[in-house]
C-alpha positions in Angstrom: -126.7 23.7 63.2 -130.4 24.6 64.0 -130.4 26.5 67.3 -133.9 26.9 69.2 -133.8 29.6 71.8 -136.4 30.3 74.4 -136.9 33.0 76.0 -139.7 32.8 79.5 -141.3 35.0 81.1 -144.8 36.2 82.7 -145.3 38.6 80.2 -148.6 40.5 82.4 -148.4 42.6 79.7 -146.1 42.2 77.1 -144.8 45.4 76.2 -142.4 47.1 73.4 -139.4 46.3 75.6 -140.4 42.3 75.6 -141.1 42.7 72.0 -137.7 44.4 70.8 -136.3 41.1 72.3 -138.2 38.9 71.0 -137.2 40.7 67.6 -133.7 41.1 68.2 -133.4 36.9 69.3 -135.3 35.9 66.7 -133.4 37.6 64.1 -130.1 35.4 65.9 -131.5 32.3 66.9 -133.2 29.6 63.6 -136.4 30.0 66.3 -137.4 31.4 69.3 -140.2 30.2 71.9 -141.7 33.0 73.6 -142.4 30.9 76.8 -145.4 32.8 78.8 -145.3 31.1 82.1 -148.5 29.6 83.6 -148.4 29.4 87.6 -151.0 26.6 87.4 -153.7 28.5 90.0 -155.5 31.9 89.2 -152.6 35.1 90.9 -154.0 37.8 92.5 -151.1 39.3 91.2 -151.3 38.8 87.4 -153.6 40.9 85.5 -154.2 38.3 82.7 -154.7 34.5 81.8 -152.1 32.7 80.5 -154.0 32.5 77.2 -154.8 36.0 77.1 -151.4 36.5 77.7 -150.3 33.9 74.6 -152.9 35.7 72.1 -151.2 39.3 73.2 -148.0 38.7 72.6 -149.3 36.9 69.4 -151.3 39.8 68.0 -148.1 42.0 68.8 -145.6 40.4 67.2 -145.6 41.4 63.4 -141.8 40.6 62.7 -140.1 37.2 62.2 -141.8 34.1 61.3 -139.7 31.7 63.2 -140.9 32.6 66.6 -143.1 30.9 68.3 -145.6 31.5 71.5 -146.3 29.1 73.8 -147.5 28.7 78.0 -145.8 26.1 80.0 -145.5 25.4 84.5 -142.9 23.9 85.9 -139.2 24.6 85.5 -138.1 26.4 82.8 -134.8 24.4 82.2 -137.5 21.3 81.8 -139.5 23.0 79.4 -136.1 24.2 77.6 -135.3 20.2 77.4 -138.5 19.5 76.5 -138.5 21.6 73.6 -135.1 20.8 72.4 -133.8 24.3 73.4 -130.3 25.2 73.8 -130.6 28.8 75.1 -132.3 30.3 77.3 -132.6 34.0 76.6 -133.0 36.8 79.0 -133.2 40.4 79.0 -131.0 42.8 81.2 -132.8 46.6 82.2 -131.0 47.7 84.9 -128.0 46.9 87.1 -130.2 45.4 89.8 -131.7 42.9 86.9 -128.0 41.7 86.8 -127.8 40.3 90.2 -131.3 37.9 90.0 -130.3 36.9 86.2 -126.4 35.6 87.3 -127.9 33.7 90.2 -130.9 32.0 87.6 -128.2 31.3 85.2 -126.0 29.4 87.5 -128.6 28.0 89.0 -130.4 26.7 85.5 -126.7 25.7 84.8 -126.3 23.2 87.9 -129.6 21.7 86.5 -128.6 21.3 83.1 -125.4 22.3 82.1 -126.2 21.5 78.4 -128.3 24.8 78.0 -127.0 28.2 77.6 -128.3 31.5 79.2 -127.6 34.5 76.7 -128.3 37.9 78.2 -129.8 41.2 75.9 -129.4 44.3 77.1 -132.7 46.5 76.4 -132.5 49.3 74.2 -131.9 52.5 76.1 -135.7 54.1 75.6 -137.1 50.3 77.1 -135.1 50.6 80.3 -138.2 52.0 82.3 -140.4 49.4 81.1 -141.7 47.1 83.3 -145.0 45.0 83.5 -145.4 46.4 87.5 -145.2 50.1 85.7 -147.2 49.7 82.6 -150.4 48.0 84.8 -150.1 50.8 87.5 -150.1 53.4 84.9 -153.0 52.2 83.0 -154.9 51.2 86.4 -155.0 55.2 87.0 -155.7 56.0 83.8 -152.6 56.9 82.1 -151.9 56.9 78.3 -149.9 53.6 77.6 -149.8 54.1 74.3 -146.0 54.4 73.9 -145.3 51.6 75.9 -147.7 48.8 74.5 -149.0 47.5 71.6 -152.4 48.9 70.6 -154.1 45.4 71.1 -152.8 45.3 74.6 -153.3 48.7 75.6 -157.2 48.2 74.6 -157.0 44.8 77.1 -155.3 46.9 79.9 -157.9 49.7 80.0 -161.1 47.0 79.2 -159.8 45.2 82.0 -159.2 48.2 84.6 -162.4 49.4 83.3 -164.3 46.5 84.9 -162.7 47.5 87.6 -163.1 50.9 88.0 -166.7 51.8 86.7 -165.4 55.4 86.4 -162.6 54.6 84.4 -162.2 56.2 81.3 -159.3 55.2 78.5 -157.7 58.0 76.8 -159.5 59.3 73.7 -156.7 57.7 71.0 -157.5 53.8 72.8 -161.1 53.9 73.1 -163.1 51.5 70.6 
């Protein structure tokens, strides 16, 4: 039986936690949808488009063939329908991440009760990792290197960079 899996999320940025998910699902699932969610209206607080977003996570991912990017609004138990999806995945960092993730998942289960919510735990060196850290790092200047992708750390410090005319990227990240 084929089985698609998506797996949503904001993704501002995507970084080696998202990606050792998106790896480890893939390698379980026939296909995963990497689901970057569009709010519909410009954030303040997201640091990239949705399609800059997409075309990250795209340029990162050099493992499985049989995942798929893609943006979509609305509720992500529709776009899970839509798509034919029987899972939803999610990841778990911390204990606190537990809490949100049972209350989405019974939640997305009263809505449609035919899709499943399968939870990863993160690797142990990904705990940290957050999209809030990663940006606030970079935005002072910090070596994201080990956290990112090279393609996204170069968009980070380009983008902080317009920001910050004084801002310099490390040595290893600049073009």
């Amino acid at each position: 039986m084929f089985v698609r899996a998506l797996y949503p999320g904001t993704f501002d940025p995507v970084h080696f936690g998202h990606l050792n998910l998106m790896t480890r699902a893939a390698s379980i699932f026939e296909e995963l949808v990497v689901a970057v969610y569009d709010h519909g209206v410009p954030s303040k607080s997201l640091l990239f488009s949705v399609d800059e977003r997409v075309q990250m996570i795209k340029e990162s991912l050099n493992g499985p063939g049989n995942i798929v990017v893609r943006s979509y609004g609305g509720l992500t138990v529709d776009f899970a329908q839509e798509i034919g999806a029987k899972v939803i995945v999610r990841g778990l960092r911390v204990f606190s991440d537990f809490e949100f993730e049972f209350r989405m998942a019974l939640a997305n289960q009263r809505l449609a009760p035919e899709i499943e919510v399968v939870t990863f735990i993160t690797r142990e060196e990904h705990t940290f990792l957050s999209g809030t850290t990663v940006r606030e790092i970079a935005s002072f200047g910090g070596d994201v290197s080990s956290m990112v992708p090279d393609n996204v750390a170069r968009a980070l410090y380009r983008r902080f960079n317009q920001e910050h005319s004084s801002y310099e990227p490390p040595v290893s990240l600049r073009d």
